[in-house]
C-alpha positions as CSV (number, residue, x, y, z in Angstrom):
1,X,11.4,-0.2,33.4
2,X,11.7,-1.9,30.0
3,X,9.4,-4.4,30.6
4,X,7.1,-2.2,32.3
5,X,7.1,-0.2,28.9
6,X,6.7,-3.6,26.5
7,X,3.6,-4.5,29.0
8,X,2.0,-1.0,28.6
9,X,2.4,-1.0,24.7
10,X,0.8,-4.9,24.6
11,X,-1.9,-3.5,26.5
12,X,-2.3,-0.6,24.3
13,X,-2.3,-3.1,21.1
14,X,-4.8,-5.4,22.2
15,X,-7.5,-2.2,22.7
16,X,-5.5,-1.4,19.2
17,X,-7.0,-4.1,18.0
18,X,-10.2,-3.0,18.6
19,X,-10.4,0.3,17.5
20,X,-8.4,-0.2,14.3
21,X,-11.7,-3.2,13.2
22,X,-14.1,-0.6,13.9
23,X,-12.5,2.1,11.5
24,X,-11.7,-0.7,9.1
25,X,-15.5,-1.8,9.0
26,X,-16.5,1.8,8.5
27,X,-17.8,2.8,11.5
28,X,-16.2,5.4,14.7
29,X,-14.1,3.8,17.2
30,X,-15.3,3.9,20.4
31,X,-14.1,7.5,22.2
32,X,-12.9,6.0,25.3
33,X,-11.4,3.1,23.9
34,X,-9.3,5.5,22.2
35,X,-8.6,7.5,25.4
36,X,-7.2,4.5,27.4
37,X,-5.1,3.4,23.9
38,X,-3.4,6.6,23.6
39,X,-2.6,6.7,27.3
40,X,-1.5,3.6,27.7
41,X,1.0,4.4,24.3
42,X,2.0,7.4,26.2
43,X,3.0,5.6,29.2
44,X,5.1,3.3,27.4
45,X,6.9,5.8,25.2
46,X,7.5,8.1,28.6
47,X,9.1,5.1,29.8
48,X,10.9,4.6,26.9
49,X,12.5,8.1,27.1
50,X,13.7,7.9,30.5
51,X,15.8,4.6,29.4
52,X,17.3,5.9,26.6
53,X,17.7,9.3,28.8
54,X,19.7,6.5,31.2
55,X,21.9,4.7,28.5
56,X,19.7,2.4,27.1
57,X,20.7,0.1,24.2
58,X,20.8,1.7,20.7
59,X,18.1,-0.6,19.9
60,X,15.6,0.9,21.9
61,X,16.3,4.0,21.1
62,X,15.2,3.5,17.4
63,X,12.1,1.8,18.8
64,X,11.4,4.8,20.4
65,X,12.0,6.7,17.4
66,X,9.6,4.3,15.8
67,X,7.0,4.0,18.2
68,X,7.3,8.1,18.1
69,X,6.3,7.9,14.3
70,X,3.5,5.9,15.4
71,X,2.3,8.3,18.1
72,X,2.1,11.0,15.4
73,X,-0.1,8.9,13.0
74,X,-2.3,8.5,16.4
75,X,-2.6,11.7,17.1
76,X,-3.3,12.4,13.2
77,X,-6.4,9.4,13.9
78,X,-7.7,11.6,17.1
79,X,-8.0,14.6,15.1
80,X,-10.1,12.8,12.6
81,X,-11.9,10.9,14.9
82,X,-12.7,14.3,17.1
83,X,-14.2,15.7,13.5
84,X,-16.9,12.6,13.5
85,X,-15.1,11.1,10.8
86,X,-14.0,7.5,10.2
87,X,-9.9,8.0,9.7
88,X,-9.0,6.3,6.6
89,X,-8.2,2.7,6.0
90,X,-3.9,3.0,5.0
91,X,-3.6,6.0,7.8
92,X,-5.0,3.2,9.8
93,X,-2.6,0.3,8.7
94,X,0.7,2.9,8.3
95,X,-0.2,3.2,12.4
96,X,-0.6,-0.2,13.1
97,X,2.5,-1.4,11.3
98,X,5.0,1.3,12.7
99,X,3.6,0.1,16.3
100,X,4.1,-3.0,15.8
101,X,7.7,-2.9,14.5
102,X,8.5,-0.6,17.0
103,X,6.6,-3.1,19.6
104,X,8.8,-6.1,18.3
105,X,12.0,-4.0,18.2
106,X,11.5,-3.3,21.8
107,X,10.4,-6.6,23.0
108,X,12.8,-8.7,20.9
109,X,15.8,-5.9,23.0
110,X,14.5,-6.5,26.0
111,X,13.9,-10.6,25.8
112,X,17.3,-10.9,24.0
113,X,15.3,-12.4,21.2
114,X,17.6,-11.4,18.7
């Protein structure tokens, strides 16, 4: 289930990616680019919850409170974005970095990287 959830959230960064270039050049993201990204972050965190729900390693459950933090900065983004207005540059980067340390948390737990 773990790795099903670090797949998910990789997925979600690489379309990330694309929609945080857009904002940062000044222009909308791309709507349903930003549809698929936020499902695809909702998967992974829905998976998350039903490991820690079943036991999971304390680790992952402060990814999850990370990746969480994250999800509220992206739904912050959604409501500027539904407003036709490009989201601000650090709301932008604050988003990106908690996903990513949340994404490295969970994928340095579940590859026993650290």
């Amino acid at each position: 289930m773990l790795t099903y959830a670090v797949f998910f959230f990789a997925v979600a960064a690489v379309g990330g990616l694309v929609l945080a270039s857009s904002v940062l050049r000044g222009k909308l993201a791309p709507w349903p680019l930003s549809l698929i990204h936020a499902g695809l972050g909702a998967t992974g965190l829905v998976l998350l919850i039903l490991a820690v729900m079943n036991g999971a390693d304390n680790r992952i459950t402060i990814a999850l409170v990370i990746l969480a933090v994250a999800a509220l900065g992206g739904f912050f983004l959604a409501s500027i974005h539904l407003r036709q207005k490009v989201a601000p540059s650090g709301v932008v980067i604050v988003h990106a970095g908690a996903a990513v340390i949340g994404f490295l948390l969970l994928a340095g737990t579940v590859y026993n990287l650290f």
